[in-house]
C-alpha positions in Angstrom: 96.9 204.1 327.4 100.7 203.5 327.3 103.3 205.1 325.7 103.1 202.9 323.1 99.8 203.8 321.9 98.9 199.8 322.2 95.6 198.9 323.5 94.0 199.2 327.1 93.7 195.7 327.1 97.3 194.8 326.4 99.0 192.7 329.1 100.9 194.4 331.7 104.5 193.8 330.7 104.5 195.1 327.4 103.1 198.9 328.9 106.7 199.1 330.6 108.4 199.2 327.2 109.5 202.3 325.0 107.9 202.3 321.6 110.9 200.7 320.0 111.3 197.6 322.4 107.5 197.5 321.9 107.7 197.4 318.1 109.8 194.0 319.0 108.5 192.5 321.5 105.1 192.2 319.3 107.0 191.3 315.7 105.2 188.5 314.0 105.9 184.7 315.4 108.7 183.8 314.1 112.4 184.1 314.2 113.5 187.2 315.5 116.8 188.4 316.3 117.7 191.4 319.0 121.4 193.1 318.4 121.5 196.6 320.6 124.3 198.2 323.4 124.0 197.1 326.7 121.3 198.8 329.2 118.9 199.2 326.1 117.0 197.0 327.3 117.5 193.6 325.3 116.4 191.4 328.7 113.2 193.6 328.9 113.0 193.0 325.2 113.0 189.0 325.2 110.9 188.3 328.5 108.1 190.4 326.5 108.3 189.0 323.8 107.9 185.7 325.1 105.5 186.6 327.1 103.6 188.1 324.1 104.3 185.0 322.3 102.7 182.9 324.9 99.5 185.4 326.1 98.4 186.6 322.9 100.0 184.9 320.0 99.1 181.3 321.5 102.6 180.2 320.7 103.5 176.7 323.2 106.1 177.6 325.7 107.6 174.5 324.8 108.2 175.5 320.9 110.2 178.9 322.0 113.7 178.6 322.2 115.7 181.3 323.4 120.4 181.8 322.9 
C-alpha cells in the first residue's frame, strides 16, 4: 500500500505522490487548477493527473488541455 492509503491496484505513478499531490491528482474530471511554490511538486502533480485522467477516469487524451 502507498503512502497514500490508495489502493493496491492503483497505477504506478500516483504511489510516488505525497498525500496532498495525491488528493489532486485524483480530483474529479473537470477543471482543476494547481497554484503552489516551486519544487512542491506541481510537474509531478499534472503528469498524474493526466495520467489518472486517461487510465482510470477514461477521459480522451485529446479533450485534455493543459497551460
Amino acid at each position: 500500500m502507498s503512502t497514500t492509503g490508495a489502493a493496491a491496484n492503483e497505477p504506478s505513478f500516483l504511489t510516488i505522490l505525497n498525500p496532498q499531490q495525491y488528493t489532486a491528482a485524483t480530483a474529479p474530471a473537470g477543471p482543476l487548477m494547481i497554484l503552489a511554490g516551486p519544487g512542491s511538486g506541481k510537474t509531478s502533480v499534472v503528469t498524474a493527473r493526466v495520467g489518472y485522467l486517461v487510465a482510470c477516469a477514461n477521459v480522451r487524451p485529446r479533450s485534455i488541455a493543459l497551460v
